[in-house]
N, C-alpha and C positions, 0 to 999 in steps of 0.2 A: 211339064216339069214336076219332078216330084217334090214331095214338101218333106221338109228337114224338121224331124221330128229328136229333139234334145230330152235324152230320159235324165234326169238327174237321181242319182241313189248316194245311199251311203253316209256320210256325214258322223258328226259327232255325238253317236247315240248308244245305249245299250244296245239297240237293236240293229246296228251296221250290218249284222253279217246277214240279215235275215231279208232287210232292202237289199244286198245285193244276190239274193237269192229271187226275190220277187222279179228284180228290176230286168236280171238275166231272162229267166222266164217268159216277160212280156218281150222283148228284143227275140228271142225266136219264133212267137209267133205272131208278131206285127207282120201288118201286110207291105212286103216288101216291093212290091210292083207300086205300092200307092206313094210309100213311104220313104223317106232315107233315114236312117237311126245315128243320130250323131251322142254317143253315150258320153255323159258326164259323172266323173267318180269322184264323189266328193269325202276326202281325207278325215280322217279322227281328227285333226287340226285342223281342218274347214281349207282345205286346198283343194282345187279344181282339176282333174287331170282329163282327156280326154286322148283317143287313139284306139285302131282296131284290136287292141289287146284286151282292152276292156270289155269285151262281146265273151268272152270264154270265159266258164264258170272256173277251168282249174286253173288257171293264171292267176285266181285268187289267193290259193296257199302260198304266195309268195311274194306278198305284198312289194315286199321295196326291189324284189326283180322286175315285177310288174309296173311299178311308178318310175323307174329307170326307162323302159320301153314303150311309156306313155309320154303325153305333151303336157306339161303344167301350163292351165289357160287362164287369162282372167274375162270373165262376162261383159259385153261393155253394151250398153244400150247403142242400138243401131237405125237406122231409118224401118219402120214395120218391121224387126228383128234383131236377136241376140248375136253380137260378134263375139265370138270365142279367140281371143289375143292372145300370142305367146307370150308366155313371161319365164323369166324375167324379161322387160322389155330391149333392145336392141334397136340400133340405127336402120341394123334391117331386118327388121320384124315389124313393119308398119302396117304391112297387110292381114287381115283375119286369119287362120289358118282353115276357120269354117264359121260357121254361121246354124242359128236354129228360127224357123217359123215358128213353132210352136211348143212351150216347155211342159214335158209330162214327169212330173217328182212322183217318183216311187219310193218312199222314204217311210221308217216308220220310227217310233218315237220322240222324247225331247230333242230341241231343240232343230227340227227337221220338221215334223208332222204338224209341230204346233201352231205353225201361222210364221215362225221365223221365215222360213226357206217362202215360203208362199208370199209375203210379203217383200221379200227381195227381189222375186221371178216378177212379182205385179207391177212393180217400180217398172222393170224392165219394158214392158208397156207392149206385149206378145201375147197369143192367147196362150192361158195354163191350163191343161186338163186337173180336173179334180174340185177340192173345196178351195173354197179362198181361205183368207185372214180370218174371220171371226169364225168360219167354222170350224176352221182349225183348230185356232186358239179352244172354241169351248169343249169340241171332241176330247182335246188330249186332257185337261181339266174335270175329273170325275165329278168334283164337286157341285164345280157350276154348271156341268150338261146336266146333271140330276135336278138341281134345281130350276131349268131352265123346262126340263119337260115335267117335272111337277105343275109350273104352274102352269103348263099347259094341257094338263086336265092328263098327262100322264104316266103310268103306276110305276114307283123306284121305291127303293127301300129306304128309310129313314137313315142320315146320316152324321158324322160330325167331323170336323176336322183336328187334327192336332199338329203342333211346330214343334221343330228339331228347336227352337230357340225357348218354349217352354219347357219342354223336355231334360233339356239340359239345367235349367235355373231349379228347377222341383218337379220330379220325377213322379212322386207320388201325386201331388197334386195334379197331374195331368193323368194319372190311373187312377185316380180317385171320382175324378169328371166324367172318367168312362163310363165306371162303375156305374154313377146317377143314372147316366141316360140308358143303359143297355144290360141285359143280362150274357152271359157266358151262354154259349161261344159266341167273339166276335169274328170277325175277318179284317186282317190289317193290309190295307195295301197305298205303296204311293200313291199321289191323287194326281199325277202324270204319267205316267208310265203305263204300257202295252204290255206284251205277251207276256203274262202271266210272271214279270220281274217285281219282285220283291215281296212277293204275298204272301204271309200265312195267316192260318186260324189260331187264335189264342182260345183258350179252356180254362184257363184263370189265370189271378194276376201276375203270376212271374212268366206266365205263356207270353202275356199280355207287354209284360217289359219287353221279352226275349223278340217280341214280334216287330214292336216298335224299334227297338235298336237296329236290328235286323233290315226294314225300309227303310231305316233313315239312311243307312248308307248310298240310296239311290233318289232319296229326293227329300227338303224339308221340310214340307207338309205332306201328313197323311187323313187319308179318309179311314174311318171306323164304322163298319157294319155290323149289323146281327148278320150273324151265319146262318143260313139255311141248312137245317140240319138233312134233312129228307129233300135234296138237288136233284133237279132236272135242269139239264142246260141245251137251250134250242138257239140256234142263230139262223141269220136269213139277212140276205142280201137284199138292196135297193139300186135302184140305176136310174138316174136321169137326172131330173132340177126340180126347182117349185112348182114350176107349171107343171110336168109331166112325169111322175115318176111311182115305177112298179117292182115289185116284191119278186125275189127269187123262190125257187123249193126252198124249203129249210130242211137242214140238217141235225142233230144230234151226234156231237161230237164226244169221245168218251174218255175218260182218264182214268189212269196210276193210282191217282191219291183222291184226296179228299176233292182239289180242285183240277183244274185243266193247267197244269205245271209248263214250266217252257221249256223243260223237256220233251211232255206228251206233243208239242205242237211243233216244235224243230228237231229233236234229236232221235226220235225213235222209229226212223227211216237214216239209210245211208244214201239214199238217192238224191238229195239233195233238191227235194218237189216243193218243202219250204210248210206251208200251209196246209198244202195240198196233200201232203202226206201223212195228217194227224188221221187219228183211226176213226172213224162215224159210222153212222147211221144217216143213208140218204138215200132216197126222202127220208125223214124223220119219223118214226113209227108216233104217230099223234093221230088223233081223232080228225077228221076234215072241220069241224067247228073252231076244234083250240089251231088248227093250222090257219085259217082265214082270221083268227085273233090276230096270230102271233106276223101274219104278215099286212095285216091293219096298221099295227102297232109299231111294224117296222116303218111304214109307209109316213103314220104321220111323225115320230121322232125325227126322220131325216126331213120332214117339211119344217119340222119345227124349229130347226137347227139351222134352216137353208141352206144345206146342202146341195154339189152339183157334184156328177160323177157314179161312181160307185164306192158304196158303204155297207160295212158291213153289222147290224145290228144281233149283240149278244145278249140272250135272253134268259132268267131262272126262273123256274116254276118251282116254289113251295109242296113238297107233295102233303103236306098236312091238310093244306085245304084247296089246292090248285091253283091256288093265285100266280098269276103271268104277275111280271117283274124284267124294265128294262134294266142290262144292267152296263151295257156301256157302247158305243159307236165306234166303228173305229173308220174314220174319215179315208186311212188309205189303209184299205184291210190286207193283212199278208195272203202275197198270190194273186192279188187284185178278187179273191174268191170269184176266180175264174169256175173251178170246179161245181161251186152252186148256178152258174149261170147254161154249164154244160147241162147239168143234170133238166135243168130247165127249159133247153133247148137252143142252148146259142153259142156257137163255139168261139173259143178266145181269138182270134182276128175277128168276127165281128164284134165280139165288145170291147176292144180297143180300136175298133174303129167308132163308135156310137162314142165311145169318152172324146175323141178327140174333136168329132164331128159336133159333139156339148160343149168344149172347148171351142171354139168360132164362133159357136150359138150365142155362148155368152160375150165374149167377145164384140162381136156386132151390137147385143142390147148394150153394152157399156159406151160403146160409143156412140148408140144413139142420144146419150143423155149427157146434158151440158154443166161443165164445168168452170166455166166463165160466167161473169154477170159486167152489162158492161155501165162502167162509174169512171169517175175521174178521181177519185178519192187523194191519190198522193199527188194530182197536180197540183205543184204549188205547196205542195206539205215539206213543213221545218221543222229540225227542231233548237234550232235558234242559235246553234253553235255547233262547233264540234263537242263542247261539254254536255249537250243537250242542258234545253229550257223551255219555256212555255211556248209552242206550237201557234207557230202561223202560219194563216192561207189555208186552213185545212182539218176536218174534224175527223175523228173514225169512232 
C-alpha cells in the first residue's frame, strides 16, 4: 500500500507564489509508484483546500476558479494520521474525503516557514518532513540564528535591531543609534522574511530612513548590517539531521544589482523553475580549500540550529580580506535546491525520498522517548470550592 504523502504549500506569506512554485516542482517528481500525493493548498486566509486541480501549475492564475474546483478540508487529528474533512461540515460528510501518513510543508516565509505550520502538523501527531518548531522559529529569525551561531563559535556579521514602534515615536533617535554602532553602507532588511523581500542598502542617513520605511512595510522589526562593499555570495546545501548530515556542491548565484533581488531569484525566467532558475555559477568557481570551508560551515550551522531535512545555507565573502560570513539558513529552501543536490549527484526523487525516509527516522526516535511520568499528583487534589481555596489531599 502506498503511503499518502500531504505536501502542504502556500499560506499566508509574501512568499505564496514561490511555495507554490516549489511545492508543484517536488509533486512531479516524487516517486509515484512509492508515494500517493495528496496536495494541500493553503489560502492567503489560512483555508485548506485539497483536490487534483491543485497538481497543475497553470490552474494557478486563477485562483478562485481554482478554489471553486477544489475541496475546502479541515485537518483533523486521526489514529497514526491526518483526516482531511470536508467543510463546511454536513450530516453527510462524516467520512474523511482522504487522509495523509505523512505531512511534507513546502512553504516559505512568515508565518509558514516559521515554526507556525510546523507546530500545527506536530500537534497533529504524523511524521513531518523537514525542521521542526524551534528550527523554524530560529531560521526565519535573522537575528537570533546569527546570534545562535555566534556563540557557537560561528562567523556572522555584527548586528542590531530596530522597531517599527521606536521608529515611529523618534525617527532620528533610532538613526542616530545606527550611526553609533556602524559606518555607511548598511543593509536594511526585515529580520523575518526570505527571498530577498524588503532589502536595501542605505549610503546615508535619508538612504537610511528611506530603507527603514521601506521594510517596515513587511515586517516590525528590522536587522541592520554593514554592507559588504566588495560581495561574494556562495551557498550550499545540507541534508539529513544531527546525527548525519553532508554538504552539497556550492553554487555562486549572480545578480542585477547590488544584492541578489527577488526578481534575480523568481522573475527573470518565465518558466516558472522557481529557484532553480536564478542565473549561477555551478559548481562555484572557488578554490577547493575556501569550497571544503564553506561546506564545513555549512555543515556545522545546520547542527547548530538542529536541523532535519534539507537546508539551504547562504554565505558572503568580504572580498577585502576574504572573510567567509554566514549569512542566513533557509530551513525550506526555494526548489527544495534540488538543483545543488543534482549537480552533486542525486536526482530530485531520490532526495524527496531521503526527506521523507528522515521524516519516519525522526518520527520513531520521538516516540521512543517518554512523555509521561507516573504520580498520582491530582489524586485527591481540591481546590476547596468551586471559588477556589487552600488545596487539599494534594501538593504540586
Amino acid at each position: 500500500m502506498k503511503i499518502k504523502v500531504g505536501i502542504f504549500f502556500g499560506g499566508n506569506s509574501v512568499e505564496h507564489e514561490i511555495s507554490v512554485i516549489s511545492a508543484l516542482q517536488a509533486m512531479r517528481a516524487m516517486d509515484t509508484d512509492r508515494y500517493d500525493i495528496v496536495p494541500v493548498y493553503i489560502t492567503h486566509d489560512d483555508r485548506f483546500f485539497t483536490g487534483e486541480e491543485l497538481k497543475t501549475i497553470e490552474n494557478f492564475s486563477d485562483i478562485n476558479g481554482l478554489l471553486a474546483k477544489s475541496q475546502q478540508v479541515i485537518p483533523v487529528k486521526g489514529k497514526d494520521r491526518i483526516d482531511l474533512y470536508r467543510f463546511p461540515f454536513g450530516m453527510l460528510n462524516r467520512k474523511p474525503v482522504d487522509y495523509i501518513d505523512v505531512s511534507f510543508p513546502i512553504v516559505h516565509g512568515t508565518n509558514v516557514e516559521d515554526g507556525a505550520l510546523q507546530g500545527y502538523l506536530k500537534y497533529m501527531g504524523v511524521p513531518m518532513v523537514g525542521p521542526d518548531v524551534m528550527s523554524s522559529a530560529v531560521g526565519m529569525d535573522k537575528y537570533v540564528m546569527k546570534n545562535l551561531l555566534r556563540a557557537e563559535g560561528i562567523p556572522v556579521l555584527d548586528g542590531m535591531t530596530i522597531s517599527s514602534y521606536d521608529f515611529e515615536d523618534d525617527e532620528d533617535a533610532v538613526l542616530n543609534s545606527v550611526e553609533e554602532r556602524f559606518s555607511y553602507p548598511v543593509i536594511v532588511k526585515p529580520v523575518n522574511l526570505g527571498s530577498s523581500v524588503g532589502i536595501k542598502i542605505a549610503r546615508d542617513r535619508e538612504g537610511l530612513r528611506e530603507a527603514a520605511a521601506y521594510a517596515f512595510e513587511y515586517a516590525h522589526c528590522l536587522l541592520i548590517e554593514r554592507a559588504i562593499t566588495q560581495l561574494r555570495e556562495i551557498n550550499c546545501s545540507v541534508l539529513g539531521d544531527t546525527e548525519n548530515a553532508v554538504a552539497s556542491e556550492c553554487e555562486e548565484p549572480f545578480n542585477t544589482d547590488e544584492i541578489l533581488s527577488y526578481e534575480d531569484k523568481y522573475m527573470s525566467s518565465s518558466s516558472s523553475k522557481g529557484m532553480a532558475s536564478v542565473k549561477r555559477k555551478l559548481p562555484a568557481d572557488i578554490s577547493e580549500e575556501l569550497r571544503e570551508q564553506i561546506r564545513s560551515l555549512a555543515v556545522r550551522t545546520f547542527r547548530a540550529m538542529r536541523c532535519t531535512g534539507v537546508v539551504r545555507i547562504d554565505f558572503m565573502i568580504d572580498g577585502e580580506d576574504n572573510t567567509v560570513y554566514v549569512n542566513e539558513a533557509n530551513t525550506i529552501p526555494g526548489s527544495l535546491s534540488f538543483y545543488l543536490w543534482k549537480e552533486s549527484g542525486m536526482e530530485y526523487k531520490e532526495l524527496l525520498n531521503r526527506l521523507i525516509d528522515l521524516a519516519f527516522k525522526r518520527a520513531r526516535e520521538e516516540n521512543a522517548i517518554s512523555y509521561e511520568i507516573e504520580t498520582n499528583i491530582l489524586k485527591g487534589y481540591s481546590f476547596g470550592g468551586a471559588k477556589g481555596s487552600k488545596a487539599k489531599g494534594g501538593k504540586i
